[in-house]
C-alpha positions as a Markdown table, in Angstrom:
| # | Residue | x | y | z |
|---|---|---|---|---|
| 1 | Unk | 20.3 | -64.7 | 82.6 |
| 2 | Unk | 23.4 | -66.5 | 81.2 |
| 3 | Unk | 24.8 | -63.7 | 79.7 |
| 4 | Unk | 24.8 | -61.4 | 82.9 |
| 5 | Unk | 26.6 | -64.3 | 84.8 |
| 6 | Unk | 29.3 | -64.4 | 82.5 |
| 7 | Unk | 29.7 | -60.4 | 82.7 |
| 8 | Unk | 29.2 | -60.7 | 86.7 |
| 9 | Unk | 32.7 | -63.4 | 86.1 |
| 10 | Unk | 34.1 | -61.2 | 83.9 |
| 11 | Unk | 33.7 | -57.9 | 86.6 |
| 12 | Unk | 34.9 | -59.8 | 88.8 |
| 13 | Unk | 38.2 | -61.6 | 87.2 |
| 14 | Unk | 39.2 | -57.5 | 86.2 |
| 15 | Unk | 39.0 | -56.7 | 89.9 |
| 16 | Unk | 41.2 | -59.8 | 90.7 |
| 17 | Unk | 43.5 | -59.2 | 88.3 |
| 18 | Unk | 44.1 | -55.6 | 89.2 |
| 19 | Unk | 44.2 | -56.4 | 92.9 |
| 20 | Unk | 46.9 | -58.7 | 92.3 |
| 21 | Unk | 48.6 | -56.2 | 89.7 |
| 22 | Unk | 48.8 | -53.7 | 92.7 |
| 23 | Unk | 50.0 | -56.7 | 95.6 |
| 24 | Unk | 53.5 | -56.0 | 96.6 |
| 25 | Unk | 54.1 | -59.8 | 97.8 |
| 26 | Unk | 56.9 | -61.6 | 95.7 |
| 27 | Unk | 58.2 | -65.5 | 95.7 |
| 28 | Unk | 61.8 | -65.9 | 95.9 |
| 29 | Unk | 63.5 | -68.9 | 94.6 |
| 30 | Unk | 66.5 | -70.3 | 95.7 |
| 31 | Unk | 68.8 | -72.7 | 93.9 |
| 32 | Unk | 72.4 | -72.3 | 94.7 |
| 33 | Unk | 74.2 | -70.4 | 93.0 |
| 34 | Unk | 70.9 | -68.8 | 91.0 |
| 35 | Unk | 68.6 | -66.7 | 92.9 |
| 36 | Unk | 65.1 | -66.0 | 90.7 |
| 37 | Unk | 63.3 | -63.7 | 92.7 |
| 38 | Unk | 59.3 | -63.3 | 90.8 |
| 39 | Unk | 56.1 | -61.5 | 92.3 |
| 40 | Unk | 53.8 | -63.3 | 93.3 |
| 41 | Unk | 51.3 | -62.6 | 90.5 |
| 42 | Unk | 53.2 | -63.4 | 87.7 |
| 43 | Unk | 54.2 | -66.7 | 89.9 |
| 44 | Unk | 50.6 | -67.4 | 89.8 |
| 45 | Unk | 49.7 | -66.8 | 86.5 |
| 46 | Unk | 53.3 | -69.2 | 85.9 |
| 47 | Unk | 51.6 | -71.6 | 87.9 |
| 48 | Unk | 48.3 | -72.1 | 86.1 |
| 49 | Unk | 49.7 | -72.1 | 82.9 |
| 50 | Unk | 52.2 | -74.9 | 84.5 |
| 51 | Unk | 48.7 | -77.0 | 85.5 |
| 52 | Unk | 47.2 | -76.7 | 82.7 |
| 53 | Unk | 49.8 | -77.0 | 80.2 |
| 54 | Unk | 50.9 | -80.9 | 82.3 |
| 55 | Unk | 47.0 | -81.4 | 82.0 |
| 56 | Unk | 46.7 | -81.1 | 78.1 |
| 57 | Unk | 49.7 | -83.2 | 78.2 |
| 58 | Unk | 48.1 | -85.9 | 79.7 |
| 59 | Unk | 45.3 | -85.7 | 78.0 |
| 60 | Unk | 47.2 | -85.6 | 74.6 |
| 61 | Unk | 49.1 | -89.0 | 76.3 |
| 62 | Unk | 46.2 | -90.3 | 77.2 |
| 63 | Unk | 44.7 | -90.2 | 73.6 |
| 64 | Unk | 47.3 | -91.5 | 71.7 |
| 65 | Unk | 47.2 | -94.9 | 74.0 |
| 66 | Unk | 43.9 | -95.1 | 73.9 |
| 67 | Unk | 44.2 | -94.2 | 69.7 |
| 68 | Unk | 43.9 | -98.1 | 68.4 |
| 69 | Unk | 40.9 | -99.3 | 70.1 |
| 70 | Unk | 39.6 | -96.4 | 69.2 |
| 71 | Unk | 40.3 | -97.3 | 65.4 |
| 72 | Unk | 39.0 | -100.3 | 65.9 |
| 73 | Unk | 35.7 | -99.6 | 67.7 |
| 74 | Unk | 35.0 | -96.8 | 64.7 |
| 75 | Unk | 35.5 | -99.9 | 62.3 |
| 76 | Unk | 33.6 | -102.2 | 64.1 |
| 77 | Unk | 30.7 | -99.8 | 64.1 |
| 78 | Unk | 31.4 | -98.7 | 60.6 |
| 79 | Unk | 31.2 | -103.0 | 59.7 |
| 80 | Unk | 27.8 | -102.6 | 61.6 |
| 81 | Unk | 26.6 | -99.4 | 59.6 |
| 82 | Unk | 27.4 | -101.0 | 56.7 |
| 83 | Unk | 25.7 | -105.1 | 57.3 |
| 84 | Unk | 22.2 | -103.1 | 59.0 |
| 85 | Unk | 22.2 | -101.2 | 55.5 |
| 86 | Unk | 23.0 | -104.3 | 53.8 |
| 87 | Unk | 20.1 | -106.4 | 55.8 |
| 88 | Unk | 17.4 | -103.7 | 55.0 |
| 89 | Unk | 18.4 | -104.2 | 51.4 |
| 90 | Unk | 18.4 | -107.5 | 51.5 |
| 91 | Unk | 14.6 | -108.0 | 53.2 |
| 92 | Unk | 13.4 | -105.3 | 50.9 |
| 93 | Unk | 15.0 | -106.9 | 48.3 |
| 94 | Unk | 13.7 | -110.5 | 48.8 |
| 95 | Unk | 10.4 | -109.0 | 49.6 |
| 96 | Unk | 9.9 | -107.5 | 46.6 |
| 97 | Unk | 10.6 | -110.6 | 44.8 |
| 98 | Unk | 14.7 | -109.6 | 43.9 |
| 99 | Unk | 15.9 | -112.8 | 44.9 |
| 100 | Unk | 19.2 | -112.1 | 43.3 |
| 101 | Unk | 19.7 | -108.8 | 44.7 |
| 102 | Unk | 18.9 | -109.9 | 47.9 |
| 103 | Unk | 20.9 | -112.9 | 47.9 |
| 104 | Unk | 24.0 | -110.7 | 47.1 |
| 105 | Unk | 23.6 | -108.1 | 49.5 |
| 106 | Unk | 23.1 | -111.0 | 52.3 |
| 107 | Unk | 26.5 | -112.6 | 51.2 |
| 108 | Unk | 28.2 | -109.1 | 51.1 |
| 109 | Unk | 26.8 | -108.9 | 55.0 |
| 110 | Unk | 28.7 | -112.3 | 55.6 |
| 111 | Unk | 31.6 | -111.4 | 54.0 |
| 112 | Unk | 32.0 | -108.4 | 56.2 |
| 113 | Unk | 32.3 | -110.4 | 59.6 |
| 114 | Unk | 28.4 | -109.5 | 60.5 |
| 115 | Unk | 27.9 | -113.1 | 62.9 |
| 116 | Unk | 24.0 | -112.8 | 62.7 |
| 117 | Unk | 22.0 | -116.0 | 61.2 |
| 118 | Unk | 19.7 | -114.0 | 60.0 |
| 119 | Unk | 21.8 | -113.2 | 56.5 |
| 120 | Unk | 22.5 | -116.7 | 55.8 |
| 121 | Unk | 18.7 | -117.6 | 56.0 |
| 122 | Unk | 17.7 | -115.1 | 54.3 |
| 123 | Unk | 20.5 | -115.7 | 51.4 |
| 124 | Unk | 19.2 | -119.6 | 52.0 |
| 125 | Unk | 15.8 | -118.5 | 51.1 |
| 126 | Unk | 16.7 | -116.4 | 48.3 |
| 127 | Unk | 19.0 | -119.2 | 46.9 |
| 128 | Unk | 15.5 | -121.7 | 47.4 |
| 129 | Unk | 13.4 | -119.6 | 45.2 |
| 130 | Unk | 16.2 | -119.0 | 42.1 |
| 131 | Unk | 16.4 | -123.1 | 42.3 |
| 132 | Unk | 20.2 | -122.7 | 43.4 |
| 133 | Unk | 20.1 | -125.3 | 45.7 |
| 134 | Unk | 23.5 | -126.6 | 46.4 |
| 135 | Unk | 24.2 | -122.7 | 47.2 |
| 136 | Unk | 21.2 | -122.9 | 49.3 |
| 137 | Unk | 22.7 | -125.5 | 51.6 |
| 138 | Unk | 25.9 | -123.6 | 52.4 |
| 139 | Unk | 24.1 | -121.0 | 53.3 |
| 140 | Unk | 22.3 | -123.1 | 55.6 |
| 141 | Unk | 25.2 | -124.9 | 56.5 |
| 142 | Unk | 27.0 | -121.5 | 57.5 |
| 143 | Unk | 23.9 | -120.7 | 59.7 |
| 144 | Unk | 24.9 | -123.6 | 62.0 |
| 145 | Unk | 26.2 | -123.6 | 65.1 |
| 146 | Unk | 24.3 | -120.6 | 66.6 |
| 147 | Unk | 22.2 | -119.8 | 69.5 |
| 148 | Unk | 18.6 | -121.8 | 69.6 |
| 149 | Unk | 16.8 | -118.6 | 68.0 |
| 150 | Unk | 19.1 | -119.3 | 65.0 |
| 151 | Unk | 18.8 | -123.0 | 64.9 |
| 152 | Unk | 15.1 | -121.9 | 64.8 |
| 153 | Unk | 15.0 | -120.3 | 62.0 |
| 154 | Unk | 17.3 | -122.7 | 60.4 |
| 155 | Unk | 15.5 | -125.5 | 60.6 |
| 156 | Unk | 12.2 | -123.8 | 60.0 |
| 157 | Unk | 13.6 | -122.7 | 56.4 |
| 158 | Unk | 14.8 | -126.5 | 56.2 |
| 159 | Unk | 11.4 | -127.5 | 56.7 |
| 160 | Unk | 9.8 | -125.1 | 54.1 |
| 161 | Unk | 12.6 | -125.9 | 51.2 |
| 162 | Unk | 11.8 | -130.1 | 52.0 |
| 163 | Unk | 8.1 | -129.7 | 51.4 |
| 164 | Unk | 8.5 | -127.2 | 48.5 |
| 165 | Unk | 10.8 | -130.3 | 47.2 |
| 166 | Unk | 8.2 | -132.5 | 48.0 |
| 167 | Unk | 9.7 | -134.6 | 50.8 |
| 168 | Unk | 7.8 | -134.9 | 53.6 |
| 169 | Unk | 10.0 | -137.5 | 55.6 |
| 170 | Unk | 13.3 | -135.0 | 55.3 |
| 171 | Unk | 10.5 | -131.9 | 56.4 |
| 172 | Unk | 9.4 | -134.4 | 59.0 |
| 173 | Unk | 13.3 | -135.0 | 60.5 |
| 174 | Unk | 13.7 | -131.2 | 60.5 |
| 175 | Unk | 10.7 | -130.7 | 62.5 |
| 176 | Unk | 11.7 | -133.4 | 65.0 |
| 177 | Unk | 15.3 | -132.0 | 65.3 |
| 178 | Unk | 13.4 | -128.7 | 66.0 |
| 179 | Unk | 11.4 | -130.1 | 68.7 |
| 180 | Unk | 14.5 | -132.3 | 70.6 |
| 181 | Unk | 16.1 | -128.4 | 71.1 |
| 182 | Unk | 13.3 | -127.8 | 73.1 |
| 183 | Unk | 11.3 | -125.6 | 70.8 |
| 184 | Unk | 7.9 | -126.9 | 71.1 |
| 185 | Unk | 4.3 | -125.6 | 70.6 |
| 186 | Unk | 5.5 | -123.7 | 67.9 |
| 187 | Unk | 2.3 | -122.8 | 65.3 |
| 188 | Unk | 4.5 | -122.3 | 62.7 |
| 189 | Unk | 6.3 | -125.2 | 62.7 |
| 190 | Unk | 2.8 | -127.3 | 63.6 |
| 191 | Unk | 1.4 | -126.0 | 60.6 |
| 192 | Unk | 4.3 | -127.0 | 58.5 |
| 193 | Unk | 3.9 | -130.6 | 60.1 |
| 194 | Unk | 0.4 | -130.6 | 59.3 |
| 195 | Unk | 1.8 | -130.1 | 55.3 |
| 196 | Unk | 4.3 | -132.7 | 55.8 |
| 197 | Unk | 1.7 | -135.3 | 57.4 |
| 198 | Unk | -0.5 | -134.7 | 54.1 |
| 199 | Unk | 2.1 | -135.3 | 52.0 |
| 200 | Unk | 3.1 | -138.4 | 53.6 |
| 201 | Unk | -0.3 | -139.7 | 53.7 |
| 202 | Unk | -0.2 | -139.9 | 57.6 |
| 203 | Unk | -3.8 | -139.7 | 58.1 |
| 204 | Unk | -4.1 | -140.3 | 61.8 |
| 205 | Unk | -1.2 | -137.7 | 62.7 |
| 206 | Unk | -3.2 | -135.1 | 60.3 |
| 207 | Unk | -6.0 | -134.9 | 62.4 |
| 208 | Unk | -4.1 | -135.1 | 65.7 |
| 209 | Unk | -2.2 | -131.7 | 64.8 |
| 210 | Unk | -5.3 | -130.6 | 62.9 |
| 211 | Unk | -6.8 | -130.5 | 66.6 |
| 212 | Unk | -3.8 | -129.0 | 68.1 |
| 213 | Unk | -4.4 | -126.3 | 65.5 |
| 214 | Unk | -7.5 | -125.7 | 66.3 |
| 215 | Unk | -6.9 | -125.3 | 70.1 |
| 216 | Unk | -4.4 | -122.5 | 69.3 |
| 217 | Unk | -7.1 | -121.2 | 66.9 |
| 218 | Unk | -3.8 | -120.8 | 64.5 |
| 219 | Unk | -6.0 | -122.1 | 61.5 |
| 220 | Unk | -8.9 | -121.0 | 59.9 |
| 221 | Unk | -12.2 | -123.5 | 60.9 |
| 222 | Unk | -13.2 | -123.7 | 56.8 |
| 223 | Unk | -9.8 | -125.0 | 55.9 |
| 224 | Unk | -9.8 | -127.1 | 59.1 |
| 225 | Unk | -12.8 | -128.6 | 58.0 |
| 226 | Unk | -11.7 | -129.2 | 54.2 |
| 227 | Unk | -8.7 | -130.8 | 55.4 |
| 228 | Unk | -10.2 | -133.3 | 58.1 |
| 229 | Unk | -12.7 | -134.0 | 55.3 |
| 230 | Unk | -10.2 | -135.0 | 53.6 |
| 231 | Unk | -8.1 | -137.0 | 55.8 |
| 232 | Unk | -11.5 | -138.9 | 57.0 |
| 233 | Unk | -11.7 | -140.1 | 52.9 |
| 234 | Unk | -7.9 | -140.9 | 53.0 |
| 235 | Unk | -8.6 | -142.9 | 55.4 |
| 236 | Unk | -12.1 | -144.7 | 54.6 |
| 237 | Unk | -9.8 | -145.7 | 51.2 |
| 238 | Unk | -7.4 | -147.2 | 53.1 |
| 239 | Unk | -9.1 | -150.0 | 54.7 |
| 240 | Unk | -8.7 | -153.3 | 53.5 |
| 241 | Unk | -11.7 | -155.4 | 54.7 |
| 242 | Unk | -15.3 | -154.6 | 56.0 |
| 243 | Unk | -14.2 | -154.5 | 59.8 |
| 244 | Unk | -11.4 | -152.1 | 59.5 |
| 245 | Unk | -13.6 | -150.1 | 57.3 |
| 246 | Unk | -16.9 | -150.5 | 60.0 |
| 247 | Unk | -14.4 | -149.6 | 63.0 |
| 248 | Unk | -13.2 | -146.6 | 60.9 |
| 249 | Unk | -16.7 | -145.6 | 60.1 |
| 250 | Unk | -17.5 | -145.3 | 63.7 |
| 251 | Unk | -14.4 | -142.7 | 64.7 |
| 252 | Unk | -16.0 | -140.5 | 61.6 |
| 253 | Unk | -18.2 | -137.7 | 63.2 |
| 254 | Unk | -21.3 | -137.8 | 62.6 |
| 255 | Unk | -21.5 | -134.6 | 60.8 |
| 256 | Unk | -19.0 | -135.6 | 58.5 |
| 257 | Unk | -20.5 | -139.1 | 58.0 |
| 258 | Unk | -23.6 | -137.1 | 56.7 |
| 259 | Unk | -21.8 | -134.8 | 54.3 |
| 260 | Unk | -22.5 | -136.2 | 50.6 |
| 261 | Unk | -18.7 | -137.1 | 49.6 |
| 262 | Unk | -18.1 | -138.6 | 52.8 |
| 263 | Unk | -20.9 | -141.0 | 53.0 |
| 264 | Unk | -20.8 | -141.2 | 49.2 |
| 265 | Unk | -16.8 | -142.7 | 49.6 |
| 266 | Unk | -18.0 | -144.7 | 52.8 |
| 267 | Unk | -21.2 | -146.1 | 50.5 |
| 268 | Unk | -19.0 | -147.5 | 47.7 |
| 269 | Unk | -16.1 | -148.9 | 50.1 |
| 270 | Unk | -18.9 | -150.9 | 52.0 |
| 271 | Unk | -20.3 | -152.3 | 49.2 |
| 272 | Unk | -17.1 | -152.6 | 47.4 |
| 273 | Unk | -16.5 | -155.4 | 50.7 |
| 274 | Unk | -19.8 | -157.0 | 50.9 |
| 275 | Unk | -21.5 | -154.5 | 53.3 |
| 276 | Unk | -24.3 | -153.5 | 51.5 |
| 277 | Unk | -26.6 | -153.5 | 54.8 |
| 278 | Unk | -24.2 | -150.5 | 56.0 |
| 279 | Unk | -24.0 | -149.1 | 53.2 |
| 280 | Unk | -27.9 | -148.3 | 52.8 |
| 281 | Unk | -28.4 | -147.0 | 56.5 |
| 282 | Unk | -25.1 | -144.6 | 56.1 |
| 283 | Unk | -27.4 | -143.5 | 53.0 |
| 284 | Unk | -30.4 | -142.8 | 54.1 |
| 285 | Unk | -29.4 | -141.2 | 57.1 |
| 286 | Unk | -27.6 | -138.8 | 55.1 |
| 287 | Unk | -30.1 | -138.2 | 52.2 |
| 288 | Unk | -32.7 | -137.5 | 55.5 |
| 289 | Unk | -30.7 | -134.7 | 56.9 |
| 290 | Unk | -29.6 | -133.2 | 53.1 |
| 291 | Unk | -30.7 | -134.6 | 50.2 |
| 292 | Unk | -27.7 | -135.0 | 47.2 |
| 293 | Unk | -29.2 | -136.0 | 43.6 |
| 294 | Unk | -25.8 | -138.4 | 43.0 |
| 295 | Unk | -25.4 | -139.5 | 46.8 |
| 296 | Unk | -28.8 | -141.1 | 46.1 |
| 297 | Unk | -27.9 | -142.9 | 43.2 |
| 298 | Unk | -25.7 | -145.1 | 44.8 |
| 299 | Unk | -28.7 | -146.2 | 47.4 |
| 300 | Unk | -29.7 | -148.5 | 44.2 |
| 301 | Unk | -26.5 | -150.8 | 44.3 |
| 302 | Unk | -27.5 | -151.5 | 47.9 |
| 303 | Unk | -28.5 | -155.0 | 47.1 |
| 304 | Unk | -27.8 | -157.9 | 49.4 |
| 305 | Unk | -25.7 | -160.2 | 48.6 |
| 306 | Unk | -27.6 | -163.3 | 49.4 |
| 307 | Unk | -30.5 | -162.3 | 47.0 |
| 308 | Unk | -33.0 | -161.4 | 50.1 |
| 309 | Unk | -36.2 | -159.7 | 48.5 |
| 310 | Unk | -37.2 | -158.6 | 51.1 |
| 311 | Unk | -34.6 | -155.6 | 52.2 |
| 312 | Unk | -35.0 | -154.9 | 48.3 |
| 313 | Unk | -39.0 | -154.4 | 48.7 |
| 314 | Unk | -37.6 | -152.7 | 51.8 |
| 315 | Unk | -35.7 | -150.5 | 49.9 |
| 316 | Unk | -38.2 | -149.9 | 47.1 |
| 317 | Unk | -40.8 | -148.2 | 49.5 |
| 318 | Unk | -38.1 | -146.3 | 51.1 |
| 319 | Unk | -37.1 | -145.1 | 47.5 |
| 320 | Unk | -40.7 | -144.8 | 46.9 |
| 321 | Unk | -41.2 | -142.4 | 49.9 |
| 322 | Unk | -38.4 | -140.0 | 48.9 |
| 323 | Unk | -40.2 | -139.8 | 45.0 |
| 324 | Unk | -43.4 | -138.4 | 46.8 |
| 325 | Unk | -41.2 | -135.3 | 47.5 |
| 326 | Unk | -38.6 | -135.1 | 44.7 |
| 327 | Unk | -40.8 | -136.5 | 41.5 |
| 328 | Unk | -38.1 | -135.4 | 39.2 |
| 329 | Unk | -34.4 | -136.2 | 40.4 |
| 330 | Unk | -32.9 | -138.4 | 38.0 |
| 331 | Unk | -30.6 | -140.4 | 40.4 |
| 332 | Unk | -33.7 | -141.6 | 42.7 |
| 333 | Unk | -35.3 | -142.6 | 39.4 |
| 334 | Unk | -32.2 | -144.2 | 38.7 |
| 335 | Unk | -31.7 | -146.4 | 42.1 |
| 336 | Unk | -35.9 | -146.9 | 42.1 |
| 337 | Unk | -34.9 | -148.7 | 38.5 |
| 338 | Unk | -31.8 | -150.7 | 39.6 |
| 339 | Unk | -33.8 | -151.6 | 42.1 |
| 340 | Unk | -36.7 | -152.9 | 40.5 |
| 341 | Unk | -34.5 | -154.7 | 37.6 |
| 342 | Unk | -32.3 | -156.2 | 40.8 |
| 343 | Unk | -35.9 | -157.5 | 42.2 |
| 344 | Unk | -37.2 | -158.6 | 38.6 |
| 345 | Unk | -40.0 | -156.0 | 38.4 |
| 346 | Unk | -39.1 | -155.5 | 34.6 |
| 347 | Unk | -41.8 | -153.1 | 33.9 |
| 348 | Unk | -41.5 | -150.9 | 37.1 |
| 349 | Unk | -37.4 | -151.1 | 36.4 |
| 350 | Unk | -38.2 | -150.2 | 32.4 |
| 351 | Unk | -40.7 | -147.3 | 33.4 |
| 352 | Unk | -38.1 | -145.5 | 36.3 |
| 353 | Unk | -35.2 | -145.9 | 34.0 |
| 354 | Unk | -36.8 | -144.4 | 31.1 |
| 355 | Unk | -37.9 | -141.4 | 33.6 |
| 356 | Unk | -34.5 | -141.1 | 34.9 |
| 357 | Unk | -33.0 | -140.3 | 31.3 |
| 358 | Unk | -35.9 | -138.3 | 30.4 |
| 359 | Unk | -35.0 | -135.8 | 33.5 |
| 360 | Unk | -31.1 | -136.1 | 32.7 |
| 361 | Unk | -29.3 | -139.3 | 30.4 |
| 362 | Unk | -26.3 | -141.0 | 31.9 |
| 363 | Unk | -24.3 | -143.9 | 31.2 |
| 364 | Unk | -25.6 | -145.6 | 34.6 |
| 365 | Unk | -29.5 | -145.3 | 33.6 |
| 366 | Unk | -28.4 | -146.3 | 29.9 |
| 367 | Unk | -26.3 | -149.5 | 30.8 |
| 368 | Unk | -29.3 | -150.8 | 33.3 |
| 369 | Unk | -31.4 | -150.6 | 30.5 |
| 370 | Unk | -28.8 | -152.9 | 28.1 |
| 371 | Unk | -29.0 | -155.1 | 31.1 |
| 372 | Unk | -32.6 | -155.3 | 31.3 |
| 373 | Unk | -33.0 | -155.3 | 27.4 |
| 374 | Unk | -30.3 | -158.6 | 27.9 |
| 375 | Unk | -32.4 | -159.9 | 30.4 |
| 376 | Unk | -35.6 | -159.9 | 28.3 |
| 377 | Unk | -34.1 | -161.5 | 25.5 |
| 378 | Unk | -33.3 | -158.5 | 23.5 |
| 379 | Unk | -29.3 | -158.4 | 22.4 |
| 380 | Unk | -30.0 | -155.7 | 19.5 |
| 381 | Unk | -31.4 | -153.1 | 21.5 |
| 382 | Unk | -29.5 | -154.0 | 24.7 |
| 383 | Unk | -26.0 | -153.3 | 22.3 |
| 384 | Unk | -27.9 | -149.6 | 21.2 |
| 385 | Unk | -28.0 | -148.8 | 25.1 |
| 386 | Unk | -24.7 | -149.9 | 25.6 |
| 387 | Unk | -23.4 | -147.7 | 23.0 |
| 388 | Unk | -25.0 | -144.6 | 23.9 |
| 389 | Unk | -23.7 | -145.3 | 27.6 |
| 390 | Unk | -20.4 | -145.7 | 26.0 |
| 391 | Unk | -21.0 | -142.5 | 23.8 |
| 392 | Unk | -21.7 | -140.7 | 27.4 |
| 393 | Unk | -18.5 | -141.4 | 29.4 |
């Protein structure tokens, strides 16, 4: 179709051109004293070749104004070409674990005029991991300045390269600086907090963005458990006296008061300050919902410390109970014969400790017995047990 409106054209520009080849009209100019007299198709064809000769004129003006910025808009996008090639060496570079390499390529990128923060982070980075860190902070120090995306990322990498240094209170500053731009509810940054907090041994504010976290659901609910776990047994350590440590009991949930290291921590601090008492019910109530061989051996340094016989007889039956349905676990044995020794049963104490390291010998059941042999008047064979507890540790 194209090609038979080009001929149709063609047709019809021969028939124009010989109708105007056979028109007698002529143009006469006047321009005293010369007289140029012309037909008028030839003044025609004059005329068009006039236009468009002025028009490529123009055009050719035109171009040679507009020539610099054009020079400098190919340059400009050349620059461009040249730092997007650099970053995607750079990223795969640093990536792949070329630090070097991609250090060099971001610094090339900067050296070229590219303004973007992203290849002084990225050179920052690199820098971190090669343990070049006064090179590091330039880079970091270049990055400054920019638009709050930038000052994002900077002080995210800040962060990182604090706690990687182990320094939580410098990671900590970062993070607030972050959040007094106005960049808040960040994950990223609440999970690098949440790094910072256990470094510093901020208990209280681990938990606190522990729960945050978990509302975003931005951590996963077995390593949120391990760490609350372990800021609850920070923080049962850190208590100085028996009401600190009884108020601190109380915030612990109840399902992590039951687990075995929990309540075996919280057993030893409470009897550590005199609160035996609490100590046993915090036991028992978490060998009844899961029993835990070594959690039960502390249930024999329960003892009052006023010497009452009773909560010991007390504490013998409950023992006794738990032996009807686990005969052979040698930390109940153990407890039933600190127990008994504690209460003067010196038989009943001799028989369950002699069980206990008949099922599995330990230092603990061995050194009762040198107290026991000590307390019956033997020194020779209290010494042996105290030597093979010795030999045991």
């Amino acid at each position: 179709m194209k090609y038979l409106i080009w001929t149709l054209l063609l047709f019809a520009a021969a028939v124009v051109l010989v109708t105007a080849a056979h028109n007698p009209a002529y143009v006469l100019l006047v321009y005293p004293p010369y007289r140029i007299e012309l037909s008028l198709t030839l003044f025609v064809v004059l005329l068009l070749l006039a236009f468009i000769f002025g028009y490529g004129l123009v055009r050719l003006l035109s171009a040679a104004v507009r020539l610099p910025e054009y020079v400098r808009r190919f340059r400009i996008e050349r620059s461009q070409a040249k730092a997007r090639k650099l970053m995607d060496e750079s990223l795969g570079a640093f990536f792949e674990g070329r630090y070097a390499a991609a250090e060099k390529a971001s610094a090339q990128a900067m050296e070229l005029g590219d303004a973007s923060a992203l290849h002084s982070i990225i050179a920052a980075r690199a820098a971190h991991e090669l343990h070049e860190f006064e090179k590091r902070d330039a880079y970091l120090a270049a990055s400054e300045g920019k638009s709050v995306g930038d000052a994002t990322m900077r002080l995210m990498a800040t962060t990182k390269f604090m706690l990687d240094q182990r320094d939580p209170q410098a990671a900590l500053h970062a993070l607030k600086e972050l959040r007094d731009s106005g960049v808040k509810g960040h994950t990223g940054a609440m999970s690098l907090e949440l790094k910072a907090r256990q470094l510093a041994g901020d208990w209280d504010e681990v938990l606190n963005v522990l729960d945050q976290l978990e509302k975003r659901a931005a951590i996963d609910v077995t390593v949120a458990a391990q760490i609350r776990q372990q800021a609850w047994l920070e923080k049962i350590r850190q208590q100085e006296d028996l009401d600190g440590l009884a108020a601190c009991l109380k915030a612990v949930p109840a399902d992590f008061k039951r687990r075995s290291k929990v309540a075996a921590t919280a057993a030893r601090a409470l009897i550590q300050h005199g609160g035996s008492p609490l100590a046993q019910q915090l036991l028992s109530d978490s060998l009844n919902a899961q029993w835990d061989s070594e959690l039960v051996a502390l249930y024999g340094d329960c003892r009052p410390a006023d010497g009452a016989s009773g909560d010991v007889l007390r504490q013998i039956e409950q023992a006794e109970k738990w032996l009807n349905q686990h005969r052979d676990d040698a930390g109940l044995l153990l407890a039933l014969g600190k127990l008994c020794l504690h209460q003067g049963l010196w038989g009943k104490a001799q028989s369950y400790l002699d069980a206990s390291i008949s099922v599995a010998p330990s230092p603990a059941a061995y050194t009762a017995l040198g107290q026991l042999a000590e307390r019956l008047g033997k020194p020779q064979e209290a010494g042996k047990y105290f030597q093979r507890a010795a030999a045991l540790k």
